[in-house]
DOGU-387892 format. One record per residue: residue number from 1; residue in one letter; z, x negated, y of N, C-alpha, C in turn. Coordinates in steps of 0.001 Angstrom, whole numbers, plus 500000, padded with zeros to 6 digits. Each point is the difference from the previous one (the first is absolute). Layout:
N
k,r,nz,nx,ny,caz,cax,cay,cz,cx,cy
NUM,A,Z,X,Y,Z,X,Y,Z,X,Y
...
***
This chain:
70
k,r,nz,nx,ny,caz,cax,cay,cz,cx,cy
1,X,232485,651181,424793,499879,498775,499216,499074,499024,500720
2,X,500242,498750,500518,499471,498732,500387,498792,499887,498768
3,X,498930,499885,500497,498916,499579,499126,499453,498398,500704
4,X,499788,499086,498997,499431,498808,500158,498778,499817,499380
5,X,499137,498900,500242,499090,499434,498918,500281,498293,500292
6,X,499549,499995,499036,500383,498047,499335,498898,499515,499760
7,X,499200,499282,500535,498977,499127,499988,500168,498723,498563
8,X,499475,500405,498949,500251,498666,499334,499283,498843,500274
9,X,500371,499044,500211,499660,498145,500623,499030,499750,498244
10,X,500672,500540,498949,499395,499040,498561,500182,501410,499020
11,X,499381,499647,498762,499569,501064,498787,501771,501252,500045
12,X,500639,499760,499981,501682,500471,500296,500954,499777,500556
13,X,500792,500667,500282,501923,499299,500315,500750,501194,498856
14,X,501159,498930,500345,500768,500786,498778,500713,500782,500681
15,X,500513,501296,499328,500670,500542,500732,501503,499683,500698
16,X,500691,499382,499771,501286,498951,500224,499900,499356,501201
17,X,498978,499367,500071,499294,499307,501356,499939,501073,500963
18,X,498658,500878,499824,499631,500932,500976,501047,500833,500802
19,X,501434,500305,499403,501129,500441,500255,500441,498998,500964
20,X,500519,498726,499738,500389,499266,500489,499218,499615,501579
21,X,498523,499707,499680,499037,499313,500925,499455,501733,501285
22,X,500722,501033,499650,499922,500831,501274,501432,500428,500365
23,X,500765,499115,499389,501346,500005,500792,500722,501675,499574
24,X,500126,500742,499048,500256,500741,499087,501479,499795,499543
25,X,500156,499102,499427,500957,499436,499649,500293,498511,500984
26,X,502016,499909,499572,499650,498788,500668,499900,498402,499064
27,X,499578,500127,498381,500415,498961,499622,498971,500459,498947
28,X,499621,499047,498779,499170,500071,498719,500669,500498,498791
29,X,501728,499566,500435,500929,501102,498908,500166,501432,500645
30,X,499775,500176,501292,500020,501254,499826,499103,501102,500043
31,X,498790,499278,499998,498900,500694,499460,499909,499732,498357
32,X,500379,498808,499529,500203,500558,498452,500969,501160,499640
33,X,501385,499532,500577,500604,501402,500045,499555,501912,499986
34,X,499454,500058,501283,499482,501123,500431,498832,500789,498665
35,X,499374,499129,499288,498081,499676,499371,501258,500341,498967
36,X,500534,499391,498661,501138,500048,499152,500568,501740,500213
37,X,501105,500153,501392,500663,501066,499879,498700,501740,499733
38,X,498585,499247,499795,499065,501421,500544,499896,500541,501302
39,X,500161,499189,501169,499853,500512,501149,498890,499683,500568
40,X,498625,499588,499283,498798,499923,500219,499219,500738,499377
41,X,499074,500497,500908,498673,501029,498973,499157,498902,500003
42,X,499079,499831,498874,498712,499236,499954,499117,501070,499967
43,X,498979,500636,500824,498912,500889,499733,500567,501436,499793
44,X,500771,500135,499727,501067,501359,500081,500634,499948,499078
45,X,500413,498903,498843,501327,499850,499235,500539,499086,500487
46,X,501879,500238,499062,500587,498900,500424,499456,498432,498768
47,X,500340,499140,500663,499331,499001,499004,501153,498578,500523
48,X,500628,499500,498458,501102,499154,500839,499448,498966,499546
49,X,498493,499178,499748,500027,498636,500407,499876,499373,501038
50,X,500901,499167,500266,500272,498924,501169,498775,499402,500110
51,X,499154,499639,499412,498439,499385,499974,498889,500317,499820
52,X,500070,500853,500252,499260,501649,499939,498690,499228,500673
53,X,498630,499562,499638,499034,499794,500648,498786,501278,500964
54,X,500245,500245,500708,499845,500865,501117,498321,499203,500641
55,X,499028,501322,499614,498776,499488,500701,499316,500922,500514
56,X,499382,499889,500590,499133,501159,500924,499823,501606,499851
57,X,500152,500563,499981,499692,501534,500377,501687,500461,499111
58,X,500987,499216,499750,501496,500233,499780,500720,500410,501449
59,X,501254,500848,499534,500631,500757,500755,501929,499836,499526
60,X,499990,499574,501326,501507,499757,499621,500973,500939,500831
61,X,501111,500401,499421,500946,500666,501196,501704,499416,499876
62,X,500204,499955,500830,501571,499607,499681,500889,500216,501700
63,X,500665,500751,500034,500821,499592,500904,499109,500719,501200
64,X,499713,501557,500058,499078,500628,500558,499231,499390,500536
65,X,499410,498760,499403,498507,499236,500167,499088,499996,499325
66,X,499093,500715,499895,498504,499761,499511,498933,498984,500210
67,X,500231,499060,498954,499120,498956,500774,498499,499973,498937
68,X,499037,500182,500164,498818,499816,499715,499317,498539,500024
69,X,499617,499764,498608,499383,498657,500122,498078,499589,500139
70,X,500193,499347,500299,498719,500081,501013,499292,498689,499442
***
């Protein structure tokens, strides 16, 4: 499994973005898509909001990527 960490720039990103903005997906519907079908863990559940506010010491996986937010 690819492990990342994500530097946040401000207080969050949403999760929809963060998908999108490491190139994960290739579009914002299909990271709503993906977030919707349950193909995201938030912290080790699945969790299907598209706006999911994501902040520091959170853990995301999708798509044998672990990305750690930072």
């Amino acid at each position: 499994m690819q492990e990342l960490e994500f530097t946040l720039s401000s207080e969050f990103i949403e999760l929809n973005k963060l998908l999108k903005m490491l190139s994960l997906v290739e579009s914002g519907g299909q990271a709503n898509a993906v977030i919707t079908e349950g193909l995201v863990l938030y912290n080790g559940e699945v969790d299907t909001r598209k706006r999911l506010k994501l902040r520091k010491g959170d853990c995301v996986v999708f798509a044998e990527t672990r990305i750690k937010i930072c």
